[in-house]
TORFI-705529 format. One record per residue: residue number from 1; chain; x, y, z of N, C-alpha, C in turn. Coordinates in Angstrom, 3 decimals. Example, Ala and Ser with C-alpha at 12.3 -4.5 7.8 and 13.67 -1.06 7.14 Angstrom:
1 / A / 13.190 / -5.690 / 7.800 / 12.300 / -4.500 / 7.800 / 13.200 / -3.300 / 7.800
2 / A / 12.850 / -2.250 / 7.080 / 13.670 / -1.060 / 7.140 / 12.900 / 0.030 / 7.870
This chain:
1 / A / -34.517 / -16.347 / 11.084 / -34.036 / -15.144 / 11.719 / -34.138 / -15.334 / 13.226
2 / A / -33.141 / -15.304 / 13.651 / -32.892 / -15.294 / 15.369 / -33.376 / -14.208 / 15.875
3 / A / -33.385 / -14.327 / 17.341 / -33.593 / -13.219 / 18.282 / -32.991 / -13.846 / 19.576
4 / A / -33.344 / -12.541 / 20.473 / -32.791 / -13.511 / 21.857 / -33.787 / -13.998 / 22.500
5 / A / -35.265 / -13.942 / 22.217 / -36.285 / -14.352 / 22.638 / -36.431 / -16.093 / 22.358
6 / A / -35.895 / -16.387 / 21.534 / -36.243 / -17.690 / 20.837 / -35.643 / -18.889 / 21.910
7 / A / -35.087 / -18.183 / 22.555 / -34.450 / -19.323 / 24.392 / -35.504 / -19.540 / 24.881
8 / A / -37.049 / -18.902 / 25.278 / -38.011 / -18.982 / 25.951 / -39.187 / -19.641 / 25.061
9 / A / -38.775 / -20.037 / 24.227 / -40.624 / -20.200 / 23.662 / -40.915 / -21.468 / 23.673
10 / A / -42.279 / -21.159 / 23.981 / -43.494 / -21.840 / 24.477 / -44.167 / -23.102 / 23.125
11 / A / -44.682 / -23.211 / 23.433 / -45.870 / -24.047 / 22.527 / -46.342 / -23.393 / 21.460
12 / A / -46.746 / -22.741 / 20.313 / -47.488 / -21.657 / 19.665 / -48.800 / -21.714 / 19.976
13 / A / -49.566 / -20.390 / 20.182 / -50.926 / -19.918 / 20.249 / -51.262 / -20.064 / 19.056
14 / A / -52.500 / -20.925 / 19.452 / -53.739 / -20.702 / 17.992 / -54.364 / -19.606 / 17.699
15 / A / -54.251 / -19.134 / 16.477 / -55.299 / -18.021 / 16.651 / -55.765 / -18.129 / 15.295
16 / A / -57.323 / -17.999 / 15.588 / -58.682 / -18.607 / 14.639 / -58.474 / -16.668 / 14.139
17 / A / -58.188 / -16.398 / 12.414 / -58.042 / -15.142 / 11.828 / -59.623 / -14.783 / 11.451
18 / A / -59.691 / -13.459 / 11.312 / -61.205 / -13.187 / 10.621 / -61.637 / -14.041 / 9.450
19 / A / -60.717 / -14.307 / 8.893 / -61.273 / -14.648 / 7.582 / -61.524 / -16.358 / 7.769
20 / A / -61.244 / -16.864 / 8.725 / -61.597 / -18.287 / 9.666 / -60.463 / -19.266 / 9.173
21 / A / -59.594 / -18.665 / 8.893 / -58.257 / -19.918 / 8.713 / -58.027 / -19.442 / 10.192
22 / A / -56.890 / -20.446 / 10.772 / -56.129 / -20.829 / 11.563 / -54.923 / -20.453 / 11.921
23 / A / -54.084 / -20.135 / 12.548 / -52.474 / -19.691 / 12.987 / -51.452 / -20.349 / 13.896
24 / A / -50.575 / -20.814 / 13.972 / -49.847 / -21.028 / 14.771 / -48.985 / -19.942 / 15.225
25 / A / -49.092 / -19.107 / 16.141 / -48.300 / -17.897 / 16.077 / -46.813 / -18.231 / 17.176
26 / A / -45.994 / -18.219 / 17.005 / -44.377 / -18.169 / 18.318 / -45.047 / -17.990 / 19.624
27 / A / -44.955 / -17.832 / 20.462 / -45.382 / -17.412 / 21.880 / -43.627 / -17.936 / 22.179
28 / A / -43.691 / -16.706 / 23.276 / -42.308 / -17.185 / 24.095 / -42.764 / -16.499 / 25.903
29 / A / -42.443 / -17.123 / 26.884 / -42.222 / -16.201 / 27.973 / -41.234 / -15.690 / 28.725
30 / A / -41.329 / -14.470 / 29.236 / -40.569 / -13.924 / 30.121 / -40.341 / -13.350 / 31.332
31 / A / -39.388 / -13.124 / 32.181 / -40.146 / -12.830 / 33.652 / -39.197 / -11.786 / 34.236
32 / A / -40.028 / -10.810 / 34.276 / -39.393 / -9.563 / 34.423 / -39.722 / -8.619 / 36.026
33 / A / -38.299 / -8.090 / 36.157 / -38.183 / -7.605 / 37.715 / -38.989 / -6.299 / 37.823
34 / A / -39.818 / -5.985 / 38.782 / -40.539 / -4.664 / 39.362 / -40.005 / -3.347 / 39.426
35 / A / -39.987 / -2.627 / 39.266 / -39.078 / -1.359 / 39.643 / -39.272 / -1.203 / 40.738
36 / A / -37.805 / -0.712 / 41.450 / -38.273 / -0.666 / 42.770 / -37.497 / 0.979 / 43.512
37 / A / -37.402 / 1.416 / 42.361 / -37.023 / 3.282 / 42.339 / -37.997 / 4.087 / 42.568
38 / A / -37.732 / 5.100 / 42.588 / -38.653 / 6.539 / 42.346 / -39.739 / 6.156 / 41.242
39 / A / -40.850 / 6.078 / 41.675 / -41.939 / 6.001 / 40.887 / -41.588 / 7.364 / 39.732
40 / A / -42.412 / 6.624 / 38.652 / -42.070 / 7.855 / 37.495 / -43.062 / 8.230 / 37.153
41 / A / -43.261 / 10.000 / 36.410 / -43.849 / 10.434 / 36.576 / -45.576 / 10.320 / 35.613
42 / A / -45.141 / 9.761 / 34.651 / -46.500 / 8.742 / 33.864 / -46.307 / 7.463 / 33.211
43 / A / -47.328 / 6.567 / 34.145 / -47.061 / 5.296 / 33.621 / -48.418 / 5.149 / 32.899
44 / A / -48.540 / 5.527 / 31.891 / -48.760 / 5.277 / 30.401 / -50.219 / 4.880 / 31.248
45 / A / -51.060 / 4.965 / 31.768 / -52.377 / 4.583 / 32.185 / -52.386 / 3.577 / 33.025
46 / A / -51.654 / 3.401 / 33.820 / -50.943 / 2.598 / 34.649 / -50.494 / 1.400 / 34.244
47 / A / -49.648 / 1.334 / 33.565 / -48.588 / -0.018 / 33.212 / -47.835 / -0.321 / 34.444
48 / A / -47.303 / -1.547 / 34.128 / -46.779 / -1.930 / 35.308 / -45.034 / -1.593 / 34.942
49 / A / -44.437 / -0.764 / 35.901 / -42.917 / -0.270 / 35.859 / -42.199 / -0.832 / 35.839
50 / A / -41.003 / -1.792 / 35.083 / -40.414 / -2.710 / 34.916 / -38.819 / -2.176 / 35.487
51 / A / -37.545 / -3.085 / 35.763 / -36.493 / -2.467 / 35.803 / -35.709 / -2.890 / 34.707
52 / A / -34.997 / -2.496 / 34.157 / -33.846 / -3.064 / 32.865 / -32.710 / -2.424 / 33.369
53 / A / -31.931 / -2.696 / 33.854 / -30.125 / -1.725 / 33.523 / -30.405 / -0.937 / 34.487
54 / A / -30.938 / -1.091 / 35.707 / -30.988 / 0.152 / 36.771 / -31.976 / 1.328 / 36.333
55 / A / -32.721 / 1.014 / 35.220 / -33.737 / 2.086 / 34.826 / -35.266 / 1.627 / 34.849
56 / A / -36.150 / 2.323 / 35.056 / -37.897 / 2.058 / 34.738 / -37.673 / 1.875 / 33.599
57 / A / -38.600 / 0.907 / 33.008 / -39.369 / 1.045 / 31.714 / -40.724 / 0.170 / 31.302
58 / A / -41.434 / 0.250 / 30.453 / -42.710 / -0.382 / 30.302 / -42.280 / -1.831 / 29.640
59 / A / -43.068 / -2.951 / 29.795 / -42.650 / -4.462 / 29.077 / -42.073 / -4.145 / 27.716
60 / A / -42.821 / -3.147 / 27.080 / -42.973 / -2.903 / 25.766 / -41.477 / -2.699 / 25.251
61 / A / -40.458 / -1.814 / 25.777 / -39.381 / -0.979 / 26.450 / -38.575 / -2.029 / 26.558
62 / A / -38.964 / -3.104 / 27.603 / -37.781 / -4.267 / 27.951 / -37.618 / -4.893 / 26.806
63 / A / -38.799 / -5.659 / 26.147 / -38.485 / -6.658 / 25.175 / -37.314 / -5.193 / 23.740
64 / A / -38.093 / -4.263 / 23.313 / -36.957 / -3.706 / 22.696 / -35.723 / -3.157 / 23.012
65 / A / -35.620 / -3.001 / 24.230 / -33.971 / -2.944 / 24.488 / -33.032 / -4.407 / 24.700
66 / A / -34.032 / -5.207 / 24.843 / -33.701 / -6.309 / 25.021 / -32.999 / -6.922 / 23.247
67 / A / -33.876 / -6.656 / 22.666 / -33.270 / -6.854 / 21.275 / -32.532 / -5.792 / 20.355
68 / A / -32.355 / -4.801 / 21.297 / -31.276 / -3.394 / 21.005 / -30.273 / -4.487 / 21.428
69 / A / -30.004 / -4.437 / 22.442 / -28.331 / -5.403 / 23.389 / -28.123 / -6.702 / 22.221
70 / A / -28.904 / -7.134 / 21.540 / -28.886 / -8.792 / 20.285 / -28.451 / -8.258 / 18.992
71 / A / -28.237 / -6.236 / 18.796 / -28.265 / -6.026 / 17.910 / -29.152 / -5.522 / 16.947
72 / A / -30.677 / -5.565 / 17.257 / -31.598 / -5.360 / 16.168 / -32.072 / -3.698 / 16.870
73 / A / -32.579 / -3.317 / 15.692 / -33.201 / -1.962 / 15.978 / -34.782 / -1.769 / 15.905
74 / A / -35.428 / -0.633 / 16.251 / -36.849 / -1.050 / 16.348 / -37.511 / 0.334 / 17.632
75 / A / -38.569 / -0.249 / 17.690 / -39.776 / 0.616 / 17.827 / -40.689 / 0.266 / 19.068
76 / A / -40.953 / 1.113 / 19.919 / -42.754 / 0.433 / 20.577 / -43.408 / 1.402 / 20.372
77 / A / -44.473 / 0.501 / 19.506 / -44.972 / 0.889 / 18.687 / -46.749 / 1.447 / 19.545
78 / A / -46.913 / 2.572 / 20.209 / -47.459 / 2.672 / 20.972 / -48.841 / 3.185 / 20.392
79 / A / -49.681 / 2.715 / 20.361 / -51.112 / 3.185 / 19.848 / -51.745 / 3.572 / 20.629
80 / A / -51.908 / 3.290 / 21.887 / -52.646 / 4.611 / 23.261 / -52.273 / 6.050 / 22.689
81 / A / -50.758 / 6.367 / 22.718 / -50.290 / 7.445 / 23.068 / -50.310 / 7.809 / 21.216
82 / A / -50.018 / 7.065 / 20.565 / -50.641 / 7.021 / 19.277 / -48.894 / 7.845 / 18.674
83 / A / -47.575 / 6.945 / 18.979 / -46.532 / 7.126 / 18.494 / -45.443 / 6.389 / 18.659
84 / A / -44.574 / 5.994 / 17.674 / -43.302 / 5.656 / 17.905 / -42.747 / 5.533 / 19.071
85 / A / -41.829 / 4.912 / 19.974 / -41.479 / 5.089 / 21.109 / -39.993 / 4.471 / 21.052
86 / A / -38.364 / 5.019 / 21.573 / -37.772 / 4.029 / 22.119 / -37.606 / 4.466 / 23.256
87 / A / -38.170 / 5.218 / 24.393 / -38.086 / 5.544 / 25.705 / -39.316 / 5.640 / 26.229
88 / A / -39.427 / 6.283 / 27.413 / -40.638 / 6.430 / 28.481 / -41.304 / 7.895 / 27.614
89 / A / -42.179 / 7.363 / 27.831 / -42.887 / 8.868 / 27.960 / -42.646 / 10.572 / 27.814
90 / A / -42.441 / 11.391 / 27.615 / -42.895 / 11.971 / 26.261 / -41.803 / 11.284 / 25.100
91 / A / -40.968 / 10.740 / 25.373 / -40.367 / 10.524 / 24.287 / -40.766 / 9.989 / 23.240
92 / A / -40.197 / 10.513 / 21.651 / -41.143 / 9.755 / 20.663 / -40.107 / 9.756 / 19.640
93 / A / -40.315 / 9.107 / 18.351 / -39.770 / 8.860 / 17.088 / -40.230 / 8.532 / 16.088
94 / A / -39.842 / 8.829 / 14.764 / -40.158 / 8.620 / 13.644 / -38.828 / 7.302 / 13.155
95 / A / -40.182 / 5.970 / 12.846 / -39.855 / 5.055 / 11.828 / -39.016 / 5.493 / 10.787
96 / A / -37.514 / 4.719 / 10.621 / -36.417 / 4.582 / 9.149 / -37.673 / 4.715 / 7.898
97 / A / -37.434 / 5.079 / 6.725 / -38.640 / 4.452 / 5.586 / -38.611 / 3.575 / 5.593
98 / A / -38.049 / 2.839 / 5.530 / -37.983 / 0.973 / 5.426 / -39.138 / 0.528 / 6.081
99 / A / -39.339 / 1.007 / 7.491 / -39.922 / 0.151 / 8.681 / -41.564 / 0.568 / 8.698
100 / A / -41.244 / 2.457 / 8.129 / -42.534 / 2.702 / 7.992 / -43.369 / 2.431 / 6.637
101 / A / -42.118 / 1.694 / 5.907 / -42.985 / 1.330 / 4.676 / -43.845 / 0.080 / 4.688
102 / A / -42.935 / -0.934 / 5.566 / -43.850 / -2.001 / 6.096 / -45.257 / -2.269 / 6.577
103 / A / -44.817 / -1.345 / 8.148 / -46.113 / -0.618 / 8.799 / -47.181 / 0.065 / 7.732
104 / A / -46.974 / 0.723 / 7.000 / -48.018 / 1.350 / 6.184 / -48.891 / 0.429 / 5.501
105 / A / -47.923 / -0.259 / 4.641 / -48.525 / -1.751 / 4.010 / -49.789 / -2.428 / 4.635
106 / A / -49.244 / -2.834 / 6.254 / -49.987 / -3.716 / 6.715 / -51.224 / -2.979 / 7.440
107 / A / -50.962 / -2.003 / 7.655 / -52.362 / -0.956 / 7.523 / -53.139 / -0.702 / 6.775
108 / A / -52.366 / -0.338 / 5.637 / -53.525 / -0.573 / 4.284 / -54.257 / -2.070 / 4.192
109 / A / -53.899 / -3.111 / 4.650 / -54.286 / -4.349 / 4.093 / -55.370 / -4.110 / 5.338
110 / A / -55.085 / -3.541 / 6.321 / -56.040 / -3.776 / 7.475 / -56.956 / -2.493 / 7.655
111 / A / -57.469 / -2.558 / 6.409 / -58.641 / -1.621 / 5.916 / -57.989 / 0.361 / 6.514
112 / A / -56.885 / 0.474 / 6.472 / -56.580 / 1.987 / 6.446 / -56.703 / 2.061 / 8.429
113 / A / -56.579 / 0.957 / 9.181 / -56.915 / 0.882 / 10.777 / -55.393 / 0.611 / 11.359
114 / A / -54.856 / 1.012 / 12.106 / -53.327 / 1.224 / 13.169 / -53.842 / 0.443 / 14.416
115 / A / -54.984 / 0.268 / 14.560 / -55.217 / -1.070 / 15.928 / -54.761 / -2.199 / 15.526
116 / A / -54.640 / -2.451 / 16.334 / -54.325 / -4.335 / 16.548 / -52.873 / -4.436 / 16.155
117 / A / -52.288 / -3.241 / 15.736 / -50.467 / -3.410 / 15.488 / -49.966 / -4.313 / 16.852
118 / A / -48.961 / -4.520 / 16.680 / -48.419 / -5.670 / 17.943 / -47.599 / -4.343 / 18.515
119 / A / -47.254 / -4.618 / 19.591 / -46.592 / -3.155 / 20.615 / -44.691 / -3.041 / 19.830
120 / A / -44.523 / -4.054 / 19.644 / -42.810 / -3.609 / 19.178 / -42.674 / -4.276 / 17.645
121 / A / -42.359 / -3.518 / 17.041 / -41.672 / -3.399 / 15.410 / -40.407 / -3.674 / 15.962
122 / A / -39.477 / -4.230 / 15.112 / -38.012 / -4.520 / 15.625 / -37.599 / -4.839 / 14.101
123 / A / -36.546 / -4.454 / 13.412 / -35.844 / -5.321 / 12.521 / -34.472 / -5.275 / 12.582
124 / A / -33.690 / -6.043 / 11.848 / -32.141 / -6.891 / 11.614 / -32.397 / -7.188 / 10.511
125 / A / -31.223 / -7.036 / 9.292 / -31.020 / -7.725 / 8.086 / -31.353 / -8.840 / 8.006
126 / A / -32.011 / -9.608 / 7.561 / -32.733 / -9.433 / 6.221 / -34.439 / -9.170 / 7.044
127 / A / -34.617 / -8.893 / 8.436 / -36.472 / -9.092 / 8.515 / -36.775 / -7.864 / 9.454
128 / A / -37.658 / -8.375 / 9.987 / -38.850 / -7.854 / 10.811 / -38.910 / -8.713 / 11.792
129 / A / -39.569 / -8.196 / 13.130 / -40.213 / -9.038 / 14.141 / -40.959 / -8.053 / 14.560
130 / A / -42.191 / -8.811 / 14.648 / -43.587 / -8.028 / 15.238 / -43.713 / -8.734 / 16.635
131 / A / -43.515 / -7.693 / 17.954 / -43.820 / -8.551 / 19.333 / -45.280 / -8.106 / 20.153
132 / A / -46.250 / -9.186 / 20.277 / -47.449 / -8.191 / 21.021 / -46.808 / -8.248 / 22.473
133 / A / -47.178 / -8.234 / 23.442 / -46.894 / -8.398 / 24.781 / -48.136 / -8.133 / 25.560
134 / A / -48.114 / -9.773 / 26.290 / -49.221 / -9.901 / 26.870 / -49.307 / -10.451 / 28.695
135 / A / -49.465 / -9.892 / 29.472 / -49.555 / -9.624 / 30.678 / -49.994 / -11.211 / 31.096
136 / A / -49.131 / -12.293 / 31.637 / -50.008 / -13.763 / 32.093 / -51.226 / -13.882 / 32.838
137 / A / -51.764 / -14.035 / 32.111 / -53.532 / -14.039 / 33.267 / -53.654 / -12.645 / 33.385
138 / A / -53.563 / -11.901 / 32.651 / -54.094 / -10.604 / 32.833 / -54.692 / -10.224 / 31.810
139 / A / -53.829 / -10.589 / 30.404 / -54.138 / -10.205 / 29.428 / -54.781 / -11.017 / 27.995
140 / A / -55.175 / -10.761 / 26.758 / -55.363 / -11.647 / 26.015 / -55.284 / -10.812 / 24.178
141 / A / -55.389 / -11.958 / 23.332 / -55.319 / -11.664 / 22.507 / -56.741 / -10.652 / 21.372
142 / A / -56.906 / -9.618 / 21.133 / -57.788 / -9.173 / 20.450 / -58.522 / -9.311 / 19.376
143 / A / -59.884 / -9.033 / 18.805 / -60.156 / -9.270 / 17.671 / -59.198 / -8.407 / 16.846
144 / A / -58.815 / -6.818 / 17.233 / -58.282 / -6.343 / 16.268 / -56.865 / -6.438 / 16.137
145 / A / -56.520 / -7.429 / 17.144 / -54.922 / -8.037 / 16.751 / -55.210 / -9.298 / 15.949
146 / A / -55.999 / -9.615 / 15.823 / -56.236 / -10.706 / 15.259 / -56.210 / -10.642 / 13.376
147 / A / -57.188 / -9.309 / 13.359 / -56.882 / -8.713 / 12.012 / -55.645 / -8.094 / 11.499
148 / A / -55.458 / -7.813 / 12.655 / -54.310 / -7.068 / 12.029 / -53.015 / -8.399 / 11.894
149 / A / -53.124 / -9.295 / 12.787 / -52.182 / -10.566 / 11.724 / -52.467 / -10.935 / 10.450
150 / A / -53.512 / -10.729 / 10.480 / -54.110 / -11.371 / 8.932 / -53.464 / -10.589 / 8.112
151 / A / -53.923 / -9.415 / 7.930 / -53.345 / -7.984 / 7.289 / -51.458 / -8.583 / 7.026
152 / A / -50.972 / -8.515 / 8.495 / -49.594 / -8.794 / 8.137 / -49.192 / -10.206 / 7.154
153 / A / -49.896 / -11.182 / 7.398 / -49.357 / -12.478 / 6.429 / -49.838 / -12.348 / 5.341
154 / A / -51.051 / -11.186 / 5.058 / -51.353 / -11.121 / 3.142 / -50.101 / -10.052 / 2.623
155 / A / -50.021 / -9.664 / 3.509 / -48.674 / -8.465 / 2.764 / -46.911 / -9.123 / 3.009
156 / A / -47.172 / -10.583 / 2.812 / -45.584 / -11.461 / 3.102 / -45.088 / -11.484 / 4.421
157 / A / -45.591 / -10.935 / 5.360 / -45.023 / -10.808 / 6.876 / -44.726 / -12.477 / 7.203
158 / A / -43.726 / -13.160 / 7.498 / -43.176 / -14.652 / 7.827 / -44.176 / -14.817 / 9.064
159 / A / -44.935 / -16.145 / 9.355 / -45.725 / -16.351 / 10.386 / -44.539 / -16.204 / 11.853
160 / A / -43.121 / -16.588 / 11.596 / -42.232 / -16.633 / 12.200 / -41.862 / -15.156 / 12.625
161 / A / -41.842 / -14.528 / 12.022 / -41.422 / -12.532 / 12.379 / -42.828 / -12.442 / 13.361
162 / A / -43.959 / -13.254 / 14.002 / -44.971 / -12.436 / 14.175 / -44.540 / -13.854 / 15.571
163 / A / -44.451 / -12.461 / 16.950 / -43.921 / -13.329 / 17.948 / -45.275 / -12.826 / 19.497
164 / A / -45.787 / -13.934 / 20.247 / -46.161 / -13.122 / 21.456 / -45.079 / -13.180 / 22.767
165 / A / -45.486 / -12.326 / 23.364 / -44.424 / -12.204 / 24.457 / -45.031 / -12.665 / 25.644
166 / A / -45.347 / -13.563 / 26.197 / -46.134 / -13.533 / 27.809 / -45.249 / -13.456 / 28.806
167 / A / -45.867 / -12.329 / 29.591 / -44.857 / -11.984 / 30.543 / -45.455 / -12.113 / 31.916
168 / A / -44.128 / -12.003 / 32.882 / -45.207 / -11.697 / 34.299 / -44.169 / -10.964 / 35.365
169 / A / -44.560 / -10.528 / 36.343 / -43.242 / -9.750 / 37.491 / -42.928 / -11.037 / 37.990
170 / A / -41.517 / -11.014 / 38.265 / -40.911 / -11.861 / 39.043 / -41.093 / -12.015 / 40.229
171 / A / -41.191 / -13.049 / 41.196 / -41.393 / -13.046 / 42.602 / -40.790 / -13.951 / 43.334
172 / A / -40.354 / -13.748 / 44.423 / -39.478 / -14.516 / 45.654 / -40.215 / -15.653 / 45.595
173 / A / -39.267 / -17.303 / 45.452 / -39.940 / -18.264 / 45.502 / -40.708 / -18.891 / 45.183
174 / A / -41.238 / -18.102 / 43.631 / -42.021 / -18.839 / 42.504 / -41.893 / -19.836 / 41.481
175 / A / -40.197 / -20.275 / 42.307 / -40.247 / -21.462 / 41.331 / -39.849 / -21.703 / 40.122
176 / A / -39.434 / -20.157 / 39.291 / -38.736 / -19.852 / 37.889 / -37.859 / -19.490 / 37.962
177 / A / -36.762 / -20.097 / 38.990 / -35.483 / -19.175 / 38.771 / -35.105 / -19.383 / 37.601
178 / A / -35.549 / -20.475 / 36.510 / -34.767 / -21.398 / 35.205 / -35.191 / -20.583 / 34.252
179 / A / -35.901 / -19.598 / 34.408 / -36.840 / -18.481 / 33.148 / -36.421 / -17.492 / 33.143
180 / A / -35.388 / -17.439 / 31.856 / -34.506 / -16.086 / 31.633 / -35.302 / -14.515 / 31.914
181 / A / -34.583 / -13.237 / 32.714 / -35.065 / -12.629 / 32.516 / -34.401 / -11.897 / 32.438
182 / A / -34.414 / -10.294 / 32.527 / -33.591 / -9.232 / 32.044 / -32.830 / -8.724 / 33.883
């Protein structure tokens, strides 16, 4: 199953699961422009304001509109704010059954717990893609993302549907003009 992410990826991240097997998980990166508009009016506990299409939005936001424009449909899947998302702030949504039947699944496997979900649900005929998104040198991977992969590959989730995103703001003269971004 394609995406448009699959132009950028990296090496795969190891990641050692609770139960002490091993992972090769996708990693891909991306490098995304600053907003440079009217500050908006909540950035989610201060996320960093991204631009897409002449609009703000959170990383979370880019990578799924990013795979809205490829065709696939989907979710950020926001557990701070503790809801569905395909816009900024207050905006919210309720999961197709399909998507929330998935999600439910892999919650149940992950002892009845909604942490460690990856930030964007996304699917296209015939799958799923689970994206975490992780800030370069800022950010890292969790114990309870860690479970919660586990959770996803006992309930059939493809190690391949389960993608990280490393991202960073773009900057004058850093040297990546060759690193696709939005």
């Amino acid at each position: 199953m394609t995406n448009p992410l699959t132009g950028n990826l990296l090496s795969p991240l190891t990641l050692k699961l609770p139960c002490g097997d091993s992972v090769e998980l996708p990693r891909c990166r991306c490098l995304f422009r600053p907003w440079q508009g009217q500050p908006i009016a909540d950035s989610d506990g201060g996320k960093a304001v991204l631009e897409f299409d002449g609009k703000p939005v959170f990383a979370e936001l880019m990578i799924l509109q990013m795979l809205q424009k490829a065709g696939w449909d989907g979710v950020w899947v926001d557990t701070f704010g503790r809801e569905f998302r395909r816009g900024l702030p207050p905006d919210f949504c309720k999961l197709p059954q399909h998507a929330q039947d998935v999600y439910d699944r892999i919650c149940r496997a992950n002892g009845g717990k909604t942490s460690g979900c990856f930030d964007v649900l996304a699917w296209k005929d015939p799958g799923y893609l689970f994206v975490e998104m992780k800030r370069q040198s800022r950010d890292s991977i969790q114990p309870t993302q860690e479970a919660w992969v586990e959770a996803a590959l006992s309930c059939g989730v493809p190690l391949d549907s389960l993608l990280i995103c490393e991202w960073e703001l773009e900057r004058k003269n850093d040297g990546l003009e060759n690193v696709p971004h939005s």
